[in-house]
C-alpha positions in Angstrom: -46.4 15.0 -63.9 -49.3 16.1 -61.7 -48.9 16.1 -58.3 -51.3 14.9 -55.3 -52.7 17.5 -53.2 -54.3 16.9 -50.0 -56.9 19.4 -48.8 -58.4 19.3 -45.5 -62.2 19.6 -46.1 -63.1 21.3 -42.8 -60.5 24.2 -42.9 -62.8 27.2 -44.4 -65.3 26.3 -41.7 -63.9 28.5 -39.0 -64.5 31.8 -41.5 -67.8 30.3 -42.0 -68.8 29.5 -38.9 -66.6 32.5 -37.2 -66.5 35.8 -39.1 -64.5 37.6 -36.9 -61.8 34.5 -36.2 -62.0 31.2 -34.3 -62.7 31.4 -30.9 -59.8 30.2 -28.5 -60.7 27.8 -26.2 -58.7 27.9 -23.2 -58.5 25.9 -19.9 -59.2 27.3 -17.1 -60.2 31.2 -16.5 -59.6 34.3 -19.0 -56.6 36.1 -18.8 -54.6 38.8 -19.8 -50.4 39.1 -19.8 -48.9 42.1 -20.3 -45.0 43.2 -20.1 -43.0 46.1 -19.2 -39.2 46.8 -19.0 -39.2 45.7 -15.3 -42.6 43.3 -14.7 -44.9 41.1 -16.4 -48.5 41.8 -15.2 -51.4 39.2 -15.4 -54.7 39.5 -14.9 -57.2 36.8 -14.2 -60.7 36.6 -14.2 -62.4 34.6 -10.9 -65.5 35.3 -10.2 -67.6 34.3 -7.4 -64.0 32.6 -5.7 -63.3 33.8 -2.4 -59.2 35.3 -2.1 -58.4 32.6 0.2 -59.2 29.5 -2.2 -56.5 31.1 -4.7 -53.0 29.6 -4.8 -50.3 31.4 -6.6 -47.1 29.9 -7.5 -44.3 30.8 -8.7 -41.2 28.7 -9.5 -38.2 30.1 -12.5 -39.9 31.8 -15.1 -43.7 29.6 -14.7 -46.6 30.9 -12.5 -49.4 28.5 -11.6 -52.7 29.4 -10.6 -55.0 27.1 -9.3 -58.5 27.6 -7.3 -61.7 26.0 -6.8 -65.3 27.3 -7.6 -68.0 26.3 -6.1 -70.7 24.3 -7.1 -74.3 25.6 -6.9 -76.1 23.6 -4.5 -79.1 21.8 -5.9 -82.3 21.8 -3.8 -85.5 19.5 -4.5 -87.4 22.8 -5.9 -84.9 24.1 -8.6 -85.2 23.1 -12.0 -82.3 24.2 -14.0 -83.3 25.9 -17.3 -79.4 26.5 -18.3 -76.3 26.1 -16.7 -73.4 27.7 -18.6 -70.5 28.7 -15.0 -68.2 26.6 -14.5 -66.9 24.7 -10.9 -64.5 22.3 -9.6 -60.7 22.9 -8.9 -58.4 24.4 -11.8 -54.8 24.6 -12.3 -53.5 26.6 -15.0 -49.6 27.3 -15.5 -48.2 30.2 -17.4 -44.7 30.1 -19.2 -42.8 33.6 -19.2 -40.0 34.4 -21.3 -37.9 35.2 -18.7 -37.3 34.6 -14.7 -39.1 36.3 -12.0 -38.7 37.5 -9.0 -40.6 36.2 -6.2 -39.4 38.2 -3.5 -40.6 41.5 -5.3 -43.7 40.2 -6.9 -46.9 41.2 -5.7 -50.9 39.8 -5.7 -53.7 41.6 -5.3 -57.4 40.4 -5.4 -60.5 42.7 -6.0 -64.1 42.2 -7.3 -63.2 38.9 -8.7 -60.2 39.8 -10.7 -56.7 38.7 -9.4 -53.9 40.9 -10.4 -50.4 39.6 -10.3 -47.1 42.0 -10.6 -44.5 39.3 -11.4 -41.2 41.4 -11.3 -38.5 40.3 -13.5 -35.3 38.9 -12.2 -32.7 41.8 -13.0 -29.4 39.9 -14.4 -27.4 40.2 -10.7 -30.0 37.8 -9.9 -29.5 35.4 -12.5 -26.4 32.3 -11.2 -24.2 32.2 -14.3 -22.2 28.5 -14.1 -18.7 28.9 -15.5 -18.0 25.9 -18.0 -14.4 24.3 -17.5 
């Protein structure tokens, strides 16, 4: 008995369109996580935001980021040719696979990339519930 398969017609179009892989989209500003034995460290790219419109938080084992950049202001003599930057307020969350430490973390801001040291909470940390 033959059976029915169902192809999608689109799904070679990414190799087509993208040789070297599908571009992610992604919401919000570029990023990049990386992990050690004691820290997860997270670098954001913001530029043209000034450090005090940034908002970090951190709650368990999510960071937020959130900011808002500005708008270019039109005038009565600019005619826009292209207009590819973004603006307006963002939020973007990150889940980490494991709990950090707010009290030990650290932010730092310098020409337009934010750097986050999120230090991992060390097991003494961590409220165990006994189960009766």
């Amino acid at each position: 008995m033959n059976e029915l398969v169902r192809r999608d017609p689109f799904e070679a179009l990414p190799s087509l369109f993208f040789p070297l892989g599908p571009r992610v989209a992604s919401a919000g500003p570029r990023m990049d996580l990386t992990e050690t034995d004691s820290a997860y460290q997270l670098a954001v790219e913001l530029p043209g935001v000034q450090k005090d419109a940034i908002q970090v938080g951190v709650y368990e084992n999510t960071v937020t980021i959130g900011a808002e950049l500005p708008a270019r202001e039109n005038d009565a003599q600019t005619q826009w040719l292209l207009r590819e930057r973004s603006f307006g307020k963002f939020s973007r969350s990150i889940a980490l696979p494991e709990a950090v430490d707010d009290q030990a973390s650290e932010a730092r801001y310098a020409d337009g990339v934010l750097t986050l040291t999120l230090r991992k909470k060390s097991a003494s940390q961590t409220k165990r519930l006994t189960i009766h």
